[in-house]
TORSETI-529187 format. One record per residue (C-alpha): x, y, z; residue in one letter. Coordinates in Angstrom, 3 decimals. Each point is the difference from the previous one (the first is absolute). Example, Ala and Ser with C-alpha at 12.3 -4.5 7.8 and 13.67 -1.06 7.14 Angstrom:
2
        u        v        w residu
   12.300   -4.500    7.800      A
    1.370    3.440   -0.660      S
***
This chain:
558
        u        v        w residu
  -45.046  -85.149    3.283      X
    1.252   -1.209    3.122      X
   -0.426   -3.800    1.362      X
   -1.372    1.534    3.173      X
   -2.722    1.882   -2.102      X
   -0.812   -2.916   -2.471      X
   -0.650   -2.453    2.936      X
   -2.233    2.608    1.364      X
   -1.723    0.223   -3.286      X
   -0.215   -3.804   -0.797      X
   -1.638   -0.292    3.629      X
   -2.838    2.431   -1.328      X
   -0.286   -1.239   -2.523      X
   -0.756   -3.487    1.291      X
   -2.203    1.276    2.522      X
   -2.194    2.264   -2.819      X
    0.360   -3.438   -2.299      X
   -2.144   -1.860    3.273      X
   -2.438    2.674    0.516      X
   -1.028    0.671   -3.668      X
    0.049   -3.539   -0.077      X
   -2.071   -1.179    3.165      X
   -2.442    3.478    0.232      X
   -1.090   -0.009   -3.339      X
   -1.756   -1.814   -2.411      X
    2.061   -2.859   -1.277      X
   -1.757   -0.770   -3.051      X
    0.553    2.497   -3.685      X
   -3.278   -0.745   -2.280      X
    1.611   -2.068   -2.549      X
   -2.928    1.528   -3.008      X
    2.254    3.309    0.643      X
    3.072   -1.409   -0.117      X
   -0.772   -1.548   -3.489      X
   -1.100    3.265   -1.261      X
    3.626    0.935   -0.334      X
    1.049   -2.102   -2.998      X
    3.221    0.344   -2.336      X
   -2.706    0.385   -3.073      X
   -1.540    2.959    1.092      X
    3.575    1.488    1.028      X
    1.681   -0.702   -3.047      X
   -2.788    1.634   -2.088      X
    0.007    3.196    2.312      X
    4.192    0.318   -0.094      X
   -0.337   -0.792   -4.048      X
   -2.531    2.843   -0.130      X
    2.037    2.522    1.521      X
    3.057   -0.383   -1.027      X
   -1.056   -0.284   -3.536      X
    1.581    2.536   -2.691      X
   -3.771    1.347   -0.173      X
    0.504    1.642    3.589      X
    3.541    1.603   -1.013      X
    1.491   -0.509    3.082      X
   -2.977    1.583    2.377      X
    1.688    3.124    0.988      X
   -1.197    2.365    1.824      X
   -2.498    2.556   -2.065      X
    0.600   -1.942   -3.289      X
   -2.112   -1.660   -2.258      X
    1.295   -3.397    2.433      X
   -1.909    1.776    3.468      X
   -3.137    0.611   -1.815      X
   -0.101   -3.796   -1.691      X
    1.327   -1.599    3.889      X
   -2.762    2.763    1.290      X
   -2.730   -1.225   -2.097      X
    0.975   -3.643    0.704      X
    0.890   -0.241    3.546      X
   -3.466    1.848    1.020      X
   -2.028   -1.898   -2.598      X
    1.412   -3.565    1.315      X
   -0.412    1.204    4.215      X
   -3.477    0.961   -1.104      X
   -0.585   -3.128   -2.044      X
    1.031   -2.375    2.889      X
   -2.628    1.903    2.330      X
    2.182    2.591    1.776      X
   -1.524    2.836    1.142      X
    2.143    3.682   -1.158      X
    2.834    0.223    2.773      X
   -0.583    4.447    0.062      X
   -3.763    0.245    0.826      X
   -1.681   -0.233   -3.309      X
    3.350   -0.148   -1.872      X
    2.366   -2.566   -1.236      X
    3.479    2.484   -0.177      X
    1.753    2.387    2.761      X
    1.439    2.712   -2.222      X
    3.068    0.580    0.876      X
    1.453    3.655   -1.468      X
    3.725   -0.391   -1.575      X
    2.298    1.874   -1.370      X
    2.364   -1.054   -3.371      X
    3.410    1.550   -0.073      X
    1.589   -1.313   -3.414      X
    3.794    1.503    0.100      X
    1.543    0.195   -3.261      X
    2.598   -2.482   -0.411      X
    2.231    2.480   -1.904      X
    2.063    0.798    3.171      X
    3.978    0.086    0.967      X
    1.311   -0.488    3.467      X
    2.971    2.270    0.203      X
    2.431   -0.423    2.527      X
    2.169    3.214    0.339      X
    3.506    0.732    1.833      X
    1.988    2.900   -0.228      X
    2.421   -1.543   -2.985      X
   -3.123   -0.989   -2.137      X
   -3.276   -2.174   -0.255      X
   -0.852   -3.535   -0.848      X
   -3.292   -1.252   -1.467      X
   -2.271   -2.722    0.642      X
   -2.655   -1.697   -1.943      X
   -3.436   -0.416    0.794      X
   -1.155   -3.641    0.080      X
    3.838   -1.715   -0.499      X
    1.026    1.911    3.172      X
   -2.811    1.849    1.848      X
   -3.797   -0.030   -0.207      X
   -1.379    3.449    1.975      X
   -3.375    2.054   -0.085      X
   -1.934    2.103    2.701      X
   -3.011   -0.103    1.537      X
   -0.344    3.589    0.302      X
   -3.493    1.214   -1.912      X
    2.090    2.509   -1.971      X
    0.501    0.227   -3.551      X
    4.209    0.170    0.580      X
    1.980   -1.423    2.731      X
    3.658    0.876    0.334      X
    3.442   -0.153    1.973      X
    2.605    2.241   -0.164      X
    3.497   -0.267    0.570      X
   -1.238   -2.076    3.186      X
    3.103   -1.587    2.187      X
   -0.759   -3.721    0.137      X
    0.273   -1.816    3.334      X
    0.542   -3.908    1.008      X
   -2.423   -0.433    2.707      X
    0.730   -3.869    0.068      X
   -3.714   -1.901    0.668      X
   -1.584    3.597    0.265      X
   -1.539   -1.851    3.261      X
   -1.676    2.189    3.111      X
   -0.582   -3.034    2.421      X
   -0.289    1.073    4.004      X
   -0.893   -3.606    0.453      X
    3.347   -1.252   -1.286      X
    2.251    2.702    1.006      X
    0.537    0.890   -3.603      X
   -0.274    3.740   -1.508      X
    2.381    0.195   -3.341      X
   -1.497    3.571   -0.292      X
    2.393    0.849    3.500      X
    2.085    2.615   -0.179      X
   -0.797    1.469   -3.250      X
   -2.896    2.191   -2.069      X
   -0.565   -1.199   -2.783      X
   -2.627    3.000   -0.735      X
    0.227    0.741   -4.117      X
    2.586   -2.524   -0.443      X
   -0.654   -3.553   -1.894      X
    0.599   -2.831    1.952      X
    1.321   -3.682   -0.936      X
   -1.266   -2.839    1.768      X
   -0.080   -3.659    0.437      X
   -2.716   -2.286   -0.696      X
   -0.945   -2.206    2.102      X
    1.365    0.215    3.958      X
    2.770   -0.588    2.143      X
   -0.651   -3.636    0.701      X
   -0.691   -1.245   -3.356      X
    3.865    0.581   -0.045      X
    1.130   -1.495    3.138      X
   -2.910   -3.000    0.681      X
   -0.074    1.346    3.669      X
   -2.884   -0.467    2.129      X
    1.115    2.502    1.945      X
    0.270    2.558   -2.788      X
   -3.829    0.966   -1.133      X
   -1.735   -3.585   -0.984      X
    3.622   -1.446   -1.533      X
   -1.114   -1.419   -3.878      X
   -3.914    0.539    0.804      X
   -0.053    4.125   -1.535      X
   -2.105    2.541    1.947      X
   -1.436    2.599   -0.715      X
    3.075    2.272    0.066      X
    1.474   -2.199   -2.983      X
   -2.881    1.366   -2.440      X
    0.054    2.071   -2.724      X
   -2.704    1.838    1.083      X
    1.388    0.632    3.234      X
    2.982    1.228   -1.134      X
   -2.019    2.987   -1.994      X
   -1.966    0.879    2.793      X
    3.125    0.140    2.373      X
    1.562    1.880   -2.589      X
   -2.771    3.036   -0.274      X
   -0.465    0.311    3.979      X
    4.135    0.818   -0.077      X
   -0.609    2.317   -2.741      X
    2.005   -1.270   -2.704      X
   -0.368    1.127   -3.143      X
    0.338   -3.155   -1.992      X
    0.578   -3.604    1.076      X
    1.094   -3.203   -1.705      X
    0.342   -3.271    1.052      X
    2.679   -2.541   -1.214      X
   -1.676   -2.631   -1.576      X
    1.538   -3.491    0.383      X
   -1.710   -3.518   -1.081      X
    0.010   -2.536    2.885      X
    0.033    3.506    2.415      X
   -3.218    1.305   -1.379      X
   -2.162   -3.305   -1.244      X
   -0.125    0.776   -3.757      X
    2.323    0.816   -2.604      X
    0.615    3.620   -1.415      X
   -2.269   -0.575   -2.930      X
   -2.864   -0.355    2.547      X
    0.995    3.326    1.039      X
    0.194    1.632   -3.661      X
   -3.188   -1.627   -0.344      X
   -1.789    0.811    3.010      X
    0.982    4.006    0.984      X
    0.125    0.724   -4.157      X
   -3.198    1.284   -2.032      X
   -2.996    1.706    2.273      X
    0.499   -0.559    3.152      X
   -3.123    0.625    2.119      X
   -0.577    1.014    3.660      X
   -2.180    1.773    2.438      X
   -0.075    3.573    0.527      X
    0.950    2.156    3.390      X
   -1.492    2.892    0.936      X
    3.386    1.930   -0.997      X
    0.296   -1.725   -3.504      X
    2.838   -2.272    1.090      X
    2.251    2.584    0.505      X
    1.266   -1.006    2.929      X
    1.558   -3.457   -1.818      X
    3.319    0.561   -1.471      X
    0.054    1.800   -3.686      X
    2.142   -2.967   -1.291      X
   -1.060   -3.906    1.319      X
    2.268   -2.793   -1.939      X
    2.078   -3.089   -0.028      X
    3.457   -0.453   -0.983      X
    1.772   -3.585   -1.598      X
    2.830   -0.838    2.301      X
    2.307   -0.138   -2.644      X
   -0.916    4.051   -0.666      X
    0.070    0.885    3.836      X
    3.958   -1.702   -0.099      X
    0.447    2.112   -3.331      X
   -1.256    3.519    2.335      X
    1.721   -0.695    2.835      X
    3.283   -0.608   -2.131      X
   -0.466    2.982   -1.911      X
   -0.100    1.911    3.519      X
    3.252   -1.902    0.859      X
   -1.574   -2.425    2.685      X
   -0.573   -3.629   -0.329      X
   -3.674   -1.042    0.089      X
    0.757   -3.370    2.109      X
    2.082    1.304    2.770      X
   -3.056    2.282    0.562      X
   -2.166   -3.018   -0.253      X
    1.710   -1.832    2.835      X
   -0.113    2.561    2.499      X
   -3.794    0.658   -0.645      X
   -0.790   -3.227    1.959      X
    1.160    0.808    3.286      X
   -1.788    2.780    2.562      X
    2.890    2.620    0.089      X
   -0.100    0.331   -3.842      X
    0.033    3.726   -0.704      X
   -1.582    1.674   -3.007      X
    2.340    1.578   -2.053      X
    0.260    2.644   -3.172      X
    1.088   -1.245   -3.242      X
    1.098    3.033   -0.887      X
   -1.377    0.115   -3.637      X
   -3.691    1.811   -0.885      X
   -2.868   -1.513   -1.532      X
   -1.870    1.398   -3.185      X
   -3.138   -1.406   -1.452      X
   -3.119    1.724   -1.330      X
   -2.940   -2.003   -0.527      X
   -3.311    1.457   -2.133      X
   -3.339   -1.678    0.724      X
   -3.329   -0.541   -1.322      X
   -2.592    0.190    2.988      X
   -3.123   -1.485   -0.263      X
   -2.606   -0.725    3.213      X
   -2.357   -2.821   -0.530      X
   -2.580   -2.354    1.325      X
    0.450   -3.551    1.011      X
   -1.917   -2.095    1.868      X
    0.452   -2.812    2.340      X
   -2.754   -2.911   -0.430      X
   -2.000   -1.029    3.369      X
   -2.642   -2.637    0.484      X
   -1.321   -0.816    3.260      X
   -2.348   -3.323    1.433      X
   -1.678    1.454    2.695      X
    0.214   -1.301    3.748      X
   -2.837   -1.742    0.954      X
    0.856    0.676    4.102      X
    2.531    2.868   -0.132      X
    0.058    1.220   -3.142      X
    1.967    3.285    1.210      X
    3.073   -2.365    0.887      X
    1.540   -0.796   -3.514      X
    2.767   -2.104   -1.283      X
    1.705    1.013   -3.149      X
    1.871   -1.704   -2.925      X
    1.771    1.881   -1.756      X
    1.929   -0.360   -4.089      X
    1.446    2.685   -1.910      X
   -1.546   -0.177   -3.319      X
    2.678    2.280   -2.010      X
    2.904   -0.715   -1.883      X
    2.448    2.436   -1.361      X
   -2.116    0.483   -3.940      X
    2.555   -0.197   -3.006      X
    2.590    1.541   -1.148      X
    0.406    1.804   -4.162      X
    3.130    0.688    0.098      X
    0.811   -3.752    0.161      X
    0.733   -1.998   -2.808      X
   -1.891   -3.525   -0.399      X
   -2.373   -0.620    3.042      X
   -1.333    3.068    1.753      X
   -2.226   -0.890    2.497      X
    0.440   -0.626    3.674      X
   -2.228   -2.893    0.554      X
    0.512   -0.722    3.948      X
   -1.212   -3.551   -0.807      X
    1.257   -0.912    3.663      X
    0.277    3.290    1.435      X
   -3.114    0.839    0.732      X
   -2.103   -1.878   -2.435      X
   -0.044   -2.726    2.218      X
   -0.661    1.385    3.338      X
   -2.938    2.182   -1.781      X
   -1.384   -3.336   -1.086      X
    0.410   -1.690    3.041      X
   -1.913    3.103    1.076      X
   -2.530   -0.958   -1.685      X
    0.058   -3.792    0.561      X
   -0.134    0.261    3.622      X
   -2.736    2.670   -0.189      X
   -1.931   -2.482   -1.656      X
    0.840   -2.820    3.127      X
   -1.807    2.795    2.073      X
   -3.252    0.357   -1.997      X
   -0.397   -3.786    0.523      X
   -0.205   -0.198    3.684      X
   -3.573    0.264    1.028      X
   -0.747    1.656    2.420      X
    2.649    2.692   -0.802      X
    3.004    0.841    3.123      X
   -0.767    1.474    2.839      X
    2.220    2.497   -1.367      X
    0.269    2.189   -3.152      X
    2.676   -1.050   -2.829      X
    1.136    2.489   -2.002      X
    1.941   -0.706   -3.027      X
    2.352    3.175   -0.836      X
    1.604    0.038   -3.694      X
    2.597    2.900    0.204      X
    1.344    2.302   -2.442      X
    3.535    0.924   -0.274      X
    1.823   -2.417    1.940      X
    3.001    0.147   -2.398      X
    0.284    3.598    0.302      X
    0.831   -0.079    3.760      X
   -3.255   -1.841    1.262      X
   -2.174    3.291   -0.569      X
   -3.095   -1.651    0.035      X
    0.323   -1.684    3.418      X
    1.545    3.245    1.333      X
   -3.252    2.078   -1.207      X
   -2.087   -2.852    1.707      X
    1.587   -0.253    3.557      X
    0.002    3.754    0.030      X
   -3.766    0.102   -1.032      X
   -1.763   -3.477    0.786      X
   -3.086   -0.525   -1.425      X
   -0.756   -2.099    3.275      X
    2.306    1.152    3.175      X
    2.790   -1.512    0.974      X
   -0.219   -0.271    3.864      X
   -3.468   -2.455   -1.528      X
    2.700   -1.645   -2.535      X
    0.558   -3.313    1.403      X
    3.199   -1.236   -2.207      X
    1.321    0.710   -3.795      X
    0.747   -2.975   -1.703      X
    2.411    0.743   -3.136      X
    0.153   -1.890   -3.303      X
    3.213    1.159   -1.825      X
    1.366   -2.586   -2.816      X
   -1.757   -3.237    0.553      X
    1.719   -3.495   -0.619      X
    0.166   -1.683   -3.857      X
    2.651   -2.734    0.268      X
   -2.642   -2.352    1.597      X
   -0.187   -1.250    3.867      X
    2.119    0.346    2.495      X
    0.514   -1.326    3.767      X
    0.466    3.651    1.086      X
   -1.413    3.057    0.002      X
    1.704    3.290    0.875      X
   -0.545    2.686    2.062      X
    1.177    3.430   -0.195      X
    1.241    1.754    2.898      X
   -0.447   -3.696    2.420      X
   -0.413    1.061    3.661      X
   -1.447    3.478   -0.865      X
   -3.558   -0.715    1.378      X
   -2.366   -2.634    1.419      X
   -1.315   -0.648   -3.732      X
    2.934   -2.600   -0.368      X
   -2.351   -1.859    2.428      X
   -2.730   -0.493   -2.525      X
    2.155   -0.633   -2.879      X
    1.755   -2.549    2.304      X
   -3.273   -2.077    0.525      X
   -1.196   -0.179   -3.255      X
    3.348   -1.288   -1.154      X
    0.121   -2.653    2.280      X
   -3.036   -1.055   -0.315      X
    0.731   -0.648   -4.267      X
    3.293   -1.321    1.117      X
    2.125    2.953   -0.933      X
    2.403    2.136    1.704      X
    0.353    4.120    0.368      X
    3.485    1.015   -0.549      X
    1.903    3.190   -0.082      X
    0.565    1.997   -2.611      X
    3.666   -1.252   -1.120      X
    1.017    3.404   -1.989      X
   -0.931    1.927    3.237      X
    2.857    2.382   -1.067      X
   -1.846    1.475   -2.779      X
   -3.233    1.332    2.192      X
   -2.627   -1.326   -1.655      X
   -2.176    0.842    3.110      X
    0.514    3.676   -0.981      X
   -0.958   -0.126   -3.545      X
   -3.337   -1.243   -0.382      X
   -3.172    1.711    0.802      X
   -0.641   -1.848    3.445      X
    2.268    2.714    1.506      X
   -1.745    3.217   -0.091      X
   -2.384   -2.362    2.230      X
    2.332   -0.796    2.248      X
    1.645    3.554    0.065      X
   -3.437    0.398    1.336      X
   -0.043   -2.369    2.673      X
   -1.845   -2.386   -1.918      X
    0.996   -3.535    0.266      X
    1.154   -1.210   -3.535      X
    0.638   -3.753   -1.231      X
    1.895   -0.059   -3.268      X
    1.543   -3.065   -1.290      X
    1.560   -1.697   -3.490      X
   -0.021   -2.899   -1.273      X
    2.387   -2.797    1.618      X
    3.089   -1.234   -1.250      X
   -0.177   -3.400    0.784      X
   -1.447   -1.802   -2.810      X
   -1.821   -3.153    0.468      X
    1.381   -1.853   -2.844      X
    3.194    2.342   -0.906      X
    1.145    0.657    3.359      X
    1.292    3.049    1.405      X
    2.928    1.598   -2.125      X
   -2.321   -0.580   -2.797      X
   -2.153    2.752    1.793      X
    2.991    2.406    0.513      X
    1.473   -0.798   -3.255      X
   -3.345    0.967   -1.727      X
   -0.704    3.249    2.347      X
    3.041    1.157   -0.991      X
   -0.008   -0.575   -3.889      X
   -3.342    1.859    0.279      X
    1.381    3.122    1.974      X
    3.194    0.418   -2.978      X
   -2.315   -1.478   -3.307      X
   -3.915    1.571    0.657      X
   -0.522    2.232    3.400      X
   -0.853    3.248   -1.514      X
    0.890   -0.621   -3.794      X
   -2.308   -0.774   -2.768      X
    0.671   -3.717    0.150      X
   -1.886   -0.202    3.162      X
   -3.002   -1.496   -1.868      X
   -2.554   -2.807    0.580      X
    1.216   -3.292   -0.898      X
   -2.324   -3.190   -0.510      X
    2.236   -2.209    1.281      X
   -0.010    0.930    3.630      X
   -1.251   -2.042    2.727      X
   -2.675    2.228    2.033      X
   -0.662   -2.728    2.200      X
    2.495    1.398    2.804      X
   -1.528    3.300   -0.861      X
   -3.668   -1.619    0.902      X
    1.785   -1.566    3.224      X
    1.408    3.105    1.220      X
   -2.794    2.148   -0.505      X
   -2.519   -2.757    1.678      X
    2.067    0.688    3.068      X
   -0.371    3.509   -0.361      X
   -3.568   -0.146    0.133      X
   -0.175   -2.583    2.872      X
    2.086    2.665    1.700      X
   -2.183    3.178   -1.201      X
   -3.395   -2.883    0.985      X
    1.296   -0.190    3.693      X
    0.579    3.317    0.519      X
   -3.385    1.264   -1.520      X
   -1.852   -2.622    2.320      X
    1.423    0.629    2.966      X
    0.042    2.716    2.673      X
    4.102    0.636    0.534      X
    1.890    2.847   -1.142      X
    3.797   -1.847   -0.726      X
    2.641    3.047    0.838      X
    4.037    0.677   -1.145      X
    2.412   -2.131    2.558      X
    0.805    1.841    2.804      X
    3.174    1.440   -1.407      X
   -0.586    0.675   -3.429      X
    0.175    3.676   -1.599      X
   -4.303    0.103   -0.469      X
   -1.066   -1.127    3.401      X
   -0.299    3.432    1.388      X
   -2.471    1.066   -2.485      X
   -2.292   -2.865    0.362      X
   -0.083    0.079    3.345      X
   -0.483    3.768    0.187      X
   -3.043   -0.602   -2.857      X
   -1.116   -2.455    2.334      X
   -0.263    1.459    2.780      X
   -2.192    3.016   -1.214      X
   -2.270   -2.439   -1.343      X
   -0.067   -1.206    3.286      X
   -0.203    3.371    1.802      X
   -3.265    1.483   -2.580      X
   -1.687   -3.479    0.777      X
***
């Protein structure tokens, strides 16, 4: 980000900071406040993560125990059912399990060399077909596999890539170069997802795709990935099947993409280098891909959990919270443990869910808006839930006053700071920014921006949508510890627990910054539902012209 633009934005953000402060009421009641309490979280985040829930995947034995329990608690604390008379938004999936007895074969005219699924590629399909295959298909480096008018950037120039299986980098351009002037530098957009990347991939008609996987690049090591995109892998279902996605979708270890492009006679890292800069040119490898992949198909039914406290002046004008409640189930063919806990990820934010849902029940009167509290399904399997939501809101979105996100809440005890997401993005910062100051605590950036954390958490499909989103995590400077205590630990969480059985509840954990943070969020969520104002995306950011399009027909049809 330029120093032009983040003056600009610091001068909004001052002036919002005044106005929430000075318009509104000043004073949070301190009986709701207290009904968030590390007690209550810690029982809720021991609950869920416990063995007994087998990792709550999606349509397992784990959904229908988090099902039962998430509706059964809402309804206990006095929430009304967030879909009319019901509790759950069903939300229709598909599982695609692709048999992990596959070979990547990599074929010139003098022979063919094999690789191995989960040492040096993990690949399935998301076509709703009982086989998906490739065939002798000529494998093309389309660097970043980025199609940005914005930036001047198209690596697809010059080339068709129709029936042919691309390579591409994770990640963009200007994770490489730390230029502000190349995308967002470090801070990853869009472009530098994974799920980008796919979807690029199938408009240029490529037949498969896979993206070089590298550690500090993507934000996770490749045993997340094994993890993650192995077993069932679940997903909503187009009109046409899915058959417009590529027949092969994968990742490949660096080490194995400098193995292919040696066997093809190039060297991976000259190819690398050039893929940074805006005349890069896609180029054939000049070997074939092979790789046949037989799946078991299976649609389902999962739900996402909604409980609403009705507004008692506009009660059509909602603001929503919003947790994933899944976790990625367990795993048989392990040896030892076998379940995927998600102590942190997402037991937390669901029970911080549920703690500040229980803030709201204490205010009397209620808001003078509705609060709906949304626990989504499938977050880890490309934020499905959310998706199915923002495409069919239970309450419309042009009446949707903010989404406030709750993603992998703090346990290493209080901190100074508290971190948003995606700073700048929208006039939400504002809120944030005045109920830290007022506890004496400061909003920060995010300080891995490169690994686009803003794009991987549920928050987005809202924002895709034009809906304002706030998303934060916990801080990282620690009040007793300091601050490389807080990187030190997010880090040894990312390589020892995110996504791996290990990620379990541990009674030693300080929930107290976990209380502070999500007291904040509910002063935030408390402000918005009382007042009148409808906070928007800063004037340059990427969601503006949806809100203000929404807006504007709301305007118009009143």
């Amino acid at each position: 980000m330029s120093n032009n633009r983040w003056h600009l934005r610091c001068i909004m953000i001052v002036g919002l900071m005044l106005f929430v402060g000075g318009c509104q009421e000043n004073s949070i009641p301190s009986d709701a406040l207290d009904g968030i309490d590390p007690v209550g979280l810690a029982k809720h985040i021991r609950t869920l993560s416990s063995d007994a829930f087998e990792g709550r995947k999606p349509t397992s034995r784990g959904e229908d125990l988090t099902i039962e329990y998430m509706t059964r608690t809402f309804e206990g604390l006095g929430l009304e059912p967030g879909n009319g008379t019901s509790w759950v938004q069903e939300v229709p999936m598909v599982s695609i399990t692709s048999d992990p007895q596959m070979t990547l074969t990599i074929e010139r005219d003098e022979g063919a060399r094999n690789f191995s699924y989960g040492s040096d590629f993990v690949a399935w399909t998301q076509r709703v077909i009982d086989m998906s295959v490739i065939r002798e298909s000529e494998m093309v480096f389309v660097g970043y596999g980025i199609v940005a008018p914005e930036y001047g950037w198209n690596d697809y120039e010059g080339i068709d890539v129709r029936g042919k299986t691309v390579i591409v980098l994770v990640n963009d351009p200007g994770f490489v170069t730390d230029s502000v002037g190349q995308f967002n530098g470090r801070s990853m957009t869009y472009y530098g997802r994974w799920s980008y990347k796919y979807e690029e991939a199938a408009r240029q008609g490529a037949a498969g795709v896979f993206i070089v996987h590298e550690t500090e690049a993507a934000g996770y090591p490749w045993e997340v990935v094994v993890g993650s995109w192995s077993g069932p892998q679940f997903g909503l279902v187009t009109e046409d099947a899915n058959l417009s996605r590529p027949s092969i979708e994968g990742w490949l270890t660096r080490t194995a993409a400098v193995e292919l492009f040696a066997y093809a006679g190039l060297t991976f890292s000259e190819f690398e280098e050039r893929a940074v800069y805006g005349d890069f040119q896609a180029a054939s490898l000049n070997v074939r891909a092979n790789i046949a992949i037989q799946t078991r198909v299976e649609r389902s039914i999962s739900n996402n959990v909604a409980g609403r406290i009705m507004g008692s002046q506009r009660p059509d004008e909602v603001v929503v919270y919003i947790a994933h409640w899944d976790h990625l189930g367990r795993d048989e063919s392990l040896e030892g443990d076998q379940i995927f806990n998600g102590a942190l990820d997402n037991a937390t934010g669901t029970a911080g869910l549920i703690e500040v849902a229980e803030a709201f029940t204490l205010l009397d009167p209620p808001p003078a808006r509705s609060v709906l509290f949304l626990a989504v399904t499938a977050e880890e399997q490309g934020l499905l839930g959310s998706a199915y939501y923002s495409d069919s809101p239970l309450y419309p979105l042009n009446k949707t006053v903010a989404a406030i996100n709750m993603d992998g809440l703090n346990t290493l005890g209080p901190t100074n700071d508290i971190t948003i997401i995606g700073l700048g993005n929208s006039e939400l910062d504002a809120y944030l920014e005045t109920a830290s100051s007022a506890h004496g605590r400061v909003v920060k950036a995010d300080p891995e921006p490169e690994k686009g954390y803003f794009y991987r958490s549920d928050h987005f499909n809202f924002a895709k949508h034009g809906v304002p989103a706030l998303y934060t995590h916990a801080g990282i400077d620690h009040v007793e510890l300091g601050e490389q205590y807080g990187r030190d630990m997010r880090q040894k969480y990312v390589a020892e627990r995110y996504h791996k059985p290990t990620d379990e509840y541990d009674g030693t954990w300080d929930l107290d910054g976990a209380v502070d943070d999500l007291r904040l969020l509910f002063e935030v969520g408390y402000r918005l539902a009382q007042g009148s104002d409808w906070p928007n995306w800063a004037e340059d950011n990427e969601f503006r012209a949806a809100r203000d399009q929404m807006m504007d027909d709301v305007r118009s049809n009143n």
